[in-house]
Backbone bond lengths (Angstrom), bond angles and torsions (degrees), N, CA, C in turn:
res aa  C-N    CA-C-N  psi(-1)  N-CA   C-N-CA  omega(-1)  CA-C   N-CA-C  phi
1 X - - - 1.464 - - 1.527 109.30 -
2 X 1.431 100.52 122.27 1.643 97.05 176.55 1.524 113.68 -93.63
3 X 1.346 112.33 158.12 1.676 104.90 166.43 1.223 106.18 -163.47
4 X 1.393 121.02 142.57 1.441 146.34 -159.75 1.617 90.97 -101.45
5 X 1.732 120.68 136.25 1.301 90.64 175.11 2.009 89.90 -137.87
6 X 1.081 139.57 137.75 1.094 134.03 -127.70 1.686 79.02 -121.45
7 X 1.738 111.60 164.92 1.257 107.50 166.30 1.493 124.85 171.15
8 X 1.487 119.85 134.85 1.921 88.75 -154.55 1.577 87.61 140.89
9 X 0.869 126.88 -49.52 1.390 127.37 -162.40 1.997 114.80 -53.63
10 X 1.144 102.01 -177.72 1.416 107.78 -167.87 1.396 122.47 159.52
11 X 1.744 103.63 175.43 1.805 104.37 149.66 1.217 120.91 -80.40
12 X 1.423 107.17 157.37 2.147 93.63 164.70 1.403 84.64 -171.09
13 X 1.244 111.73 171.41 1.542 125.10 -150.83 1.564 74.94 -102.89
14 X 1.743 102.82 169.08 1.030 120.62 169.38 1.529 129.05 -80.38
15 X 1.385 136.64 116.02 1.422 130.31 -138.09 1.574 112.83 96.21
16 X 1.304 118.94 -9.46 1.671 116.66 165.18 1.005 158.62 -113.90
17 X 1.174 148.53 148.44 1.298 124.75 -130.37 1.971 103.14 -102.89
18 X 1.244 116.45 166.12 1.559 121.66 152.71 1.583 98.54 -167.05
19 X 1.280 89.41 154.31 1.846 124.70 -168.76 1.590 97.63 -109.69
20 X 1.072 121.80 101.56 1.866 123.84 146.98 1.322 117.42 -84.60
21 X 1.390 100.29 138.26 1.622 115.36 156.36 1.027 129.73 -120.35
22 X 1.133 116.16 153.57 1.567 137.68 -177.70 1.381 118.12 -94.44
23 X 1.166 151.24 86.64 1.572 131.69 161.84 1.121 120.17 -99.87
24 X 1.475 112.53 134.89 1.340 140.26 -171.54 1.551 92.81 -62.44
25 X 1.398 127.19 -179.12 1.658 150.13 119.19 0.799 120.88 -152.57
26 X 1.409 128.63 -177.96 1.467 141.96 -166.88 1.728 121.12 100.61
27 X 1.088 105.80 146.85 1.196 118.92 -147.81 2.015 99.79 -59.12
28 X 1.463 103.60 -55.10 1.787 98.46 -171.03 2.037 90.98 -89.14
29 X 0.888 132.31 -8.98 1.554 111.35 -170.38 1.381 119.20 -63.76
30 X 0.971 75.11 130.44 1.679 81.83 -174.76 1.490 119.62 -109.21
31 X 1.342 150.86 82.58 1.166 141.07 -162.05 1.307 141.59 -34.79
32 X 1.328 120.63 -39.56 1.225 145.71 149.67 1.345 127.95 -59.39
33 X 1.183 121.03 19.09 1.559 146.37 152.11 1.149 137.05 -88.18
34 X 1.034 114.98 -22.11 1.716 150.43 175.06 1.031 120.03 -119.63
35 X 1.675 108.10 138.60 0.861 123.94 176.86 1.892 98.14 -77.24
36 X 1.432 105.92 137.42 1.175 88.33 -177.96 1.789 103.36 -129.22
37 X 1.353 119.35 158.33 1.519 126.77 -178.65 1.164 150.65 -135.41
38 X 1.119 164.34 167.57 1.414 141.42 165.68 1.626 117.95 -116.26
39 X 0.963 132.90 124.40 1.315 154.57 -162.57 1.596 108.63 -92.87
40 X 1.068 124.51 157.45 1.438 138.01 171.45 1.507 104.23 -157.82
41 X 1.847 102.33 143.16 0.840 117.23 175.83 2.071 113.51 -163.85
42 X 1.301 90.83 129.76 1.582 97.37 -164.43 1.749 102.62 -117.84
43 X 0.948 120.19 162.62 1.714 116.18 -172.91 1.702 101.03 -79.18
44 X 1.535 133.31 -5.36 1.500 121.31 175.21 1.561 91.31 -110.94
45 X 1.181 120.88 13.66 1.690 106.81 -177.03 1.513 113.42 -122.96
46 X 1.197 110.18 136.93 1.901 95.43 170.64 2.056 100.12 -69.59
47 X 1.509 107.39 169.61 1.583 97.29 173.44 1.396 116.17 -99.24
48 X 0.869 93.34 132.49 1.466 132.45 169.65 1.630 135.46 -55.58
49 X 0.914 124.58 155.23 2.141 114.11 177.28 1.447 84.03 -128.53
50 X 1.418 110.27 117.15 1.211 134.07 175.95 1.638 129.51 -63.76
51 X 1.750 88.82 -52.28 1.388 123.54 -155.99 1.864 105.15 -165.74
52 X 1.254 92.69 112.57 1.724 91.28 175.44 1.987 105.31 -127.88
53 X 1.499 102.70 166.61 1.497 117.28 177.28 1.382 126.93 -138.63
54 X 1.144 123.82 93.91 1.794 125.92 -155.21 1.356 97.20 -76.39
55 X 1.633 124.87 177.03 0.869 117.87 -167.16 1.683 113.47 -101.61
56 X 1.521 99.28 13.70 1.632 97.58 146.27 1.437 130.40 -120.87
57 X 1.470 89.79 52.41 1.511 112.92 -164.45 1.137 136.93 9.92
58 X 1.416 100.84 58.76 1.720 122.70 160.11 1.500 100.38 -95.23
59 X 1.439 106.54 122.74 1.611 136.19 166.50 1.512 112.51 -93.83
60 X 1.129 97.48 145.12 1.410 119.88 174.91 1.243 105.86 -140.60
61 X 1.566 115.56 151.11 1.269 139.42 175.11 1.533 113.69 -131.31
62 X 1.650 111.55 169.57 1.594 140.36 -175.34 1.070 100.94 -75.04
63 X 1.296 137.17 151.99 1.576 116.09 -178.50 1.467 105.07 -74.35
64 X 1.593 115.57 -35.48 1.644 121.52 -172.80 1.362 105.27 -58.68
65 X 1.471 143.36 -10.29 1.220 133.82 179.63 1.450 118.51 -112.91
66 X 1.588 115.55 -17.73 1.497 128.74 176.00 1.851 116.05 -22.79
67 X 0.638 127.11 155.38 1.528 129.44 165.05 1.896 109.30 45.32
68 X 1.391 98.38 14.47 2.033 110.47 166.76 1.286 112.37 -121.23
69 X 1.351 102.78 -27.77 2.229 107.57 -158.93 1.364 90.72 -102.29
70 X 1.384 119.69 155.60 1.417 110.61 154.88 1.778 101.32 -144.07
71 X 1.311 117.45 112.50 1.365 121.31 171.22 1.960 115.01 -52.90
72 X 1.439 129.58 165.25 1.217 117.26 161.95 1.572 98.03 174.25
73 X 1.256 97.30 149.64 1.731 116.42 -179.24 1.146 117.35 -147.92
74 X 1.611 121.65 85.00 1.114 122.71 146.56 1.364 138.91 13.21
75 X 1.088 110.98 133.95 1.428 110.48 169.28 1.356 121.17 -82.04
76 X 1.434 136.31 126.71 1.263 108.13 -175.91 1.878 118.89 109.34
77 X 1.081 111.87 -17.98 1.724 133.46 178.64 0.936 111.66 -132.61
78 X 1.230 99.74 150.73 1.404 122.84 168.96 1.628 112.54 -92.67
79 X 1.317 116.17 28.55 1.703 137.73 -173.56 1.484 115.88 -96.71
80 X 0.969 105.67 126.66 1.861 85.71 173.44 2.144 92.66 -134.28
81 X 1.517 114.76 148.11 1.369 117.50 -175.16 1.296 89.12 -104.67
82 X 1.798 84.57 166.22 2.348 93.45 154.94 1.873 84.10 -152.57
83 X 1.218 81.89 89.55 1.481 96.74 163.85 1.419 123.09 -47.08
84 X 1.353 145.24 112.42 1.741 126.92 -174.14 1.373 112.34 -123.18
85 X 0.973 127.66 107.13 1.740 138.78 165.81 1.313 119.95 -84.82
86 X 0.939 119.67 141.92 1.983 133.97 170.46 1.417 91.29 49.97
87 X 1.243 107.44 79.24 1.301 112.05 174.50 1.490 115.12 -100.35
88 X 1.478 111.34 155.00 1.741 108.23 -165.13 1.777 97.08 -116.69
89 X 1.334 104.74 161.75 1.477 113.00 170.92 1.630 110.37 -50.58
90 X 1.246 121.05 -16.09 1.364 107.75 178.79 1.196 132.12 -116.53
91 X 1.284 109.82 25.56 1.481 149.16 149.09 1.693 110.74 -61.59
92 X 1.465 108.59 -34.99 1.550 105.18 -172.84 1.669 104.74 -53.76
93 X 1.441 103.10 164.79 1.510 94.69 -163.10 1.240 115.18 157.18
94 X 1.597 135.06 136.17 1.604 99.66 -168.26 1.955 81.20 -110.99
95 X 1.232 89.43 158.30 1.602 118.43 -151.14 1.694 94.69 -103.47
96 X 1.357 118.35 121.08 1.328 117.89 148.53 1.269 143.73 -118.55
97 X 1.452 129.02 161.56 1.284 114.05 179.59 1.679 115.74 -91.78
98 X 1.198 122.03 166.24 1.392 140.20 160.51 1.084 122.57 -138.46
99 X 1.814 97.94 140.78 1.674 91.93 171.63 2.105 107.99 -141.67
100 X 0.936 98.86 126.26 1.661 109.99 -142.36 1.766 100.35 -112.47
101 X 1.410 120.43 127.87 1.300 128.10 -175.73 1.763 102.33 -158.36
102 X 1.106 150.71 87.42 1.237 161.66 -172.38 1.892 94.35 -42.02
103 X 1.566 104.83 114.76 1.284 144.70 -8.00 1.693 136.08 -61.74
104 X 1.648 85.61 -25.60 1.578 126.79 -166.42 1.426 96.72 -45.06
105 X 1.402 122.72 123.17 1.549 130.41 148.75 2.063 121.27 -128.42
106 X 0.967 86.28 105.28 1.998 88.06 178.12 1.938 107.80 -106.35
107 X 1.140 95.70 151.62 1.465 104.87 -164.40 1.856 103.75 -135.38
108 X 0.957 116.39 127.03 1.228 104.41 -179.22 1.506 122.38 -83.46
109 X 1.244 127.41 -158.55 1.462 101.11 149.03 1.439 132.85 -112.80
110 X 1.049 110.38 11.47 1.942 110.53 168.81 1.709 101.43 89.97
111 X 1.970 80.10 143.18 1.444 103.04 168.09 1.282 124.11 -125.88
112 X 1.479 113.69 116.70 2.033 93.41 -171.26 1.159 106.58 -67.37
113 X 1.244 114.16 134.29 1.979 121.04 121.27 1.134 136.68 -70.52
114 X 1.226 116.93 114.24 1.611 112.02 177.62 1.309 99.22 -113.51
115 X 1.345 128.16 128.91 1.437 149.66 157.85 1.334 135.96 -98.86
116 X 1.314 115.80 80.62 1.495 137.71 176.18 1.328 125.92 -34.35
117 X 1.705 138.31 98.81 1.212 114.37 171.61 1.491 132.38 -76.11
């Protein structure tokens, strides 16, 4: 049984930063097999892929988060971050993880951010 377990989340003023993580488990998962991602989703928005990391760790980002988010996965864990700086009220959102290998899809269950202006 795999499971994504999400964590990091919070309030924070607008202009501040928070770091989520992701940890994998399960006995064969292996992190570095998956493409893995972070999701957003707000009650006026469909969700979104924020921030993703292939498994030759080329990242991509949303354009609205470019040069604020920074995805990253360790060497060595089964962890993956999404670092977020100067963050805006419309960033709030509860945040999920993914980890993606055709057929394979795991979903974690999400952490809100709420970002205060």
């Amino acid at each position: 049984q795999v499971q994504l377990v999400e964590s990091g989340g919070g309030l924070v003023q607008a202009g501040g930063s928070l770091r989520l993580s992701c940890t994998a488990s399960g006995s064969i998962f292996n992190i570095n097999r998956f493409r893995m991602g972070w999701y957003r989703q707000s009650p006026e928005k469909q969700r979104e892929l924020v921030a993703s990391i292939t498994t030759d760790s080329i990242t991509n980002y949303v354009d609205s988060v470019k040069d604020r988010f920074t995805i990253s996965r360790p060497n060595g864990k089964n962890t993956i971050f999404l670092q977020m700086n100067s963050l805006k009220a419309e960033d709030t959102a509860v945040y999920y993880c993914n980890a993606f290998t055709w057929p394979t899809d795991y979903w974690g269950q999400g952490t809100q951010v709420t970002v205060s202006s």
